[in-house]
C-alpha positions in Angstrom: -7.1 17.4 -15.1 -8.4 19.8 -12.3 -10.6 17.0 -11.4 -7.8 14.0 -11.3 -6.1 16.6 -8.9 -9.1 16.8 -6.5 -9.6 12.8 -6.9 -6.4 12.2 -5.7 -6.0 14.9 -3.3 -9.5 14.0 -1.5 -8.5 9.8 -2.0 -5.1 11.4 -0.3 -6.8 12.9 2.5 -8.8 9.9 3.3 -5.3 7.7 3.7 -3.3 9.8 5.7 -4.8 10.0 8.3 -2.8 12.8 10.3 -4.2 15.6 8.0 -8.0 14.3 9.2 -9.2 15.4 13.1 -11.2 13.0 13.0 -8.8 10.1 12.0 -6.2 11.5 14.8 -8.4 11.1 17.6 -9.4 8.0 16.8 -6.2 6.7 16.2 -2.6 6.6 18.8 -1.1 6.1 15.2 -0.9 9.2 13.0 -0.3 6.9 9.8 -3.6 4.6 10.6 -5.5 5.0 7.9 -8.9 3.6 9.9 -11.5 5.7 11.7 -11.6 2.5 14.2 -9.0 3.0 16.6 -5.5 0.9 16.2 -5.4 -1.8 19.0 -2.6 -3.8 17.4 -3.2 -7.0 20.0 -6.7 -7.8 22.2 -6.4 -8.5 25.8 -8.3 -11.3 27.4 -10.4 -8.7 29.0 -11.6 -7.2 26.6 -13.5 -10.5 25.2 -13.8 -12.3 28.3 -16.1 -11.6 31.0 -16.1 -15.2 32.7 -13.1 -16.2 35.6 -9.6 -16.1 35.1 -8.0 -18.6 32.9 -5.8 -20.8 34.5 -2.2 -21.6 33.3 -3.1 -24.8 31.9 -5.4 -23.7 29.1 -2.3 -22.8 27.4 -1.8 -26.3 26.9 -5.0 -26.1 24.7 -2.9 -27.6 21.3 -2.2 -30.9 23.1 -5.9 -31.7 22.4 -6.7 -33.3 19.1 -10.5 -32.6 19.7 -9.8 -28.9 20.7 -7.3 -29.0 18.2 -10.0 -29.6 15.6 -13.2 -27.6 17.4 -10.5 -24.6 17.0 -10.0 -25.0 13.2 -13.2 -25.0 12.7 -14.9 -22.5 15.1 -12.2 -19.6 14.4 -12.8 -19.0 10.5 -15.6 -16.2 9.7 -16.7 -18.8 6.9 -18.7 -20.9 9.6 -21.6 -18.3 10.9 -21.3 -17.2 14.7 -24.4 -19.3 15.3 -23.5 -22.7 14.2 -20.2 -22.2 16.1 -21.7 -21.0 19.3 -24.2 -24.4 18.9 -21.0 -26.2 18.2 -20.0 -24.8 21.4 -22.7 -26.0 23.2 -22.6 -29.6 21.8 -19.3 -29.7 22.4 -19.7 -28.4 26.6 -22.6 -31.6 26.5 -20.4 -33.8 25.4 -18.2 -33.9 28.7 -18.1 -35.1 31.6 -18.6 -33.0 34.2 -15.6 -32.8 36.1 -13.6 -31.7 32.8 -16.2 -29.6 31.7 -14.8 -25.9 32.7 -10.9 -27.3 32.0 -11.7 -28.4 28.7 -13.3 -24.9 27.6 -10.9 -23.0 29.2 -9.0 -24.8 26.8 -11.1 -24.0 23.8 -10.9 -20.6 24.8 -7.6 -20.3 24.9 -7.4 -21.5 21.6 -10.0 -19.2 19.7 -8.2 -16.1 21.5 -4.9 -17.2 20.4 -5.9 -17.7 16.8 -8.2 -15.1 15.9 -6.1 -12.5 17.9 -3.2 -13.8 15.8 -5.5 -13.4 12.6 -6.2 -10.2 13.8 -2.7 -8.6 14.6 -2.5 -9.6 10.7 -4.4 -7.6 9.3 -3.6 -5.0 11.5 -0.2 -5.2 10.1 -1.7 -5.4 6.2 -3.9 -2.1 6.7 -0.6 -0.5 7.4 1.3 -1.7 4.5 -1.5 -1.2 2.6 -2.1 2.2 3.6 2.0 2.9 3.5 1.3 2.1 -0.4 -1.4 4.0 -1.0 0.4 7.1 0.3 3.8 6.3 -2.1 0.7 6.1 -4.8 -0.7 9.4 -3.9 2.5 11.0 -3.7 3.7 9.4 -7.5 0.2 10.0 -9.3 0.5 13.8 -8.2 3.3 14.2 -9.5 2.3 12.6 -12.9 -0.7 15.1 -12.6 1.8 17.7 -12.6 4.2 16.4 -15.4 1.1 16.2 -17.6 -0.2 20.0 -16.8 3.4 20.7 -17.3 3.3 19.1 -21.5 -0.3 20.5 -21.6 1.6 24.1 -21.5 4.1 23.5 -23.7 3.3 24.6 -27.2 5.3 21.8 -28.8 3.9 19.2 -26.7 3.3 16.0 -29.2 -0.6 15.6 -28.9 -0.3 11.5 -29.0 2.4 11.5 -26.0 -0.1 14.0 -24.2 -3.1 11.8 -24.7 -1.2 8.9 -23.9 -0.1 10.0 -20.5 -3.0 11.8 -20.0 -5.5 8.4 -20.1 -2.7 6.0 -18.1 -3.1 8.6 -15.6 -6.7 8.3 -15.4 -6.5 4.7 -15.2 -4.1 5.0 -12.3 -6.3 7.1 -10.6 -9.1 5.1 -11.2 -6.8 2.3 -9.4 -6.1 4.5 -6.6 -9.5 5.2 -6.0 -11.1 1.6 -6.3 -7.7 0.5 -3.6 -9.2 3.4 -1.3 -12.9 2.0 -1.3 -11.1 -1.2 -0.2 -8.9 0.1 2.4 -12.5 1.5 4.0 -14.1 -2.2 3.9 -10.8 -3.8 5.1 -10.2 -1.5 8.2 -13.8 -2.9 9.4 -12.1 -6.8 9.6 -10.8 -6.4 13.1 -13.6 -5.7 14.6 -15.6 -8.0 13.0 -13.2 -10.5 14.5 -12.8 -9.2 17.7 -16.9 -9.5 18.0 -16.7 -13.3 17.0 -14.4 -13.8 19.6 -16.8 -12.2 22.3 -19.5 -14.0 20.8 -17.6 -17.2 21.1 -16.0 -16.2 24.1 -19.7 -16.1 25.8 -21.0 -19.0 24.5 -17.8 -20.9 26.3 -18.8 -18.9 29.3 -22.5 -19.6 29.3 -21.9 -23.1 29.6 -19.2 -23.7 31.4 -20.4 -24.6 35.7 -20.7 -21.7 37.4 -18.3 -22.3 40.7 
């Protein structure tokens, strides 16, 4: 049982992420539970290095083609390099003189999406962590209940065994959700690094003016 108690307290620990230094100063959100900083939205700067993006581009969904490049470019399933050299089929494809218009448009349309798929799962690591701490905070207390009937002299062994293994399996639960909460909280950034790999493609071959 000593052990369940330092499972959950370390599993604990790792969630909220105000009792960790480290977590706090990585974090303007004392209930993050990520060593990556919270950045709950990207800004255009921060994945765009080309020149600024005219009003028009929002106007990026009245594109079918766009429309369709979008759909398929934004979603991690197609690897960065077959969308960048969709990208670049795509810039061939026009003319000229709509060339820079038309990926300003495409650009538009990647940030928008992916920064919306982003701010979701920024939004899910929170809920998620918000459960893991109601978790922590329920299966210590179960820890305690059950060194409580361990005392007890007139404990009924069976109810004692029972609660003691459906504890374990909870913290075995809690502890496999934890692992998951570390590979989650890397999904932002691997979005935000397609973007700026997209993002450059778009600007590498658009005409430089």
């Amino acid at each position: 049982m000593k052990r369940l108690r330092i499972i959950i307290g370390t599993a604990a620990a790792l969630i909220l992420a105000s009792s960790n230094a480290t977590f706090a100063a990585a974090s303007n959100d004392p209930s993050w539970p990520c060593i990556q900083r919270k950045v709950p939205e990207l800004s255009v700067g921060q994945v765009w290095s080309g020149p600024d993006i005219p009003e028009a581009a929002k106007n990026w969904n009245a594109d079918t083609k766009i429309n369709e490049l979008v759909a398929e470019l934004a979603p991690r399933r197609t690897p960065l390099d077959v969308a960048q050299k969709q990208i670049v089929e795509y810039a061939t494809s026009l003319p000229k003189e709509q060339l820079n218009d038309k990926l300003f448009q495409l650009f538009q349309g990647l940030f928008e999406t992916l920064n919306r798929e982003r701010e979701q799962v920024v939004a899910g690591i929170s809920r998620y962590a918000a459960k893991q701490r109601d978790l922590a905070a329920d299966l210590r207390k179960e820890a305690s209940a059950v060194d409580a009937m361990r005392a007890k002299p007139d404990t009924d062994p069976e109810e004692l065994d029972r609660r003691d293994e459906q504890l374990k399996w909870e913290t075995r639960i809690f502890e496999e959700r934890v692992q998951s909460l570390t590979y989650v909280c890397e999904v932002p950034t691997i979005i935000e690094q397609r973007l700026y790999g997209l993002s450059k493609t778009i600007g590498q071959s658009m005409i430089k003016q």
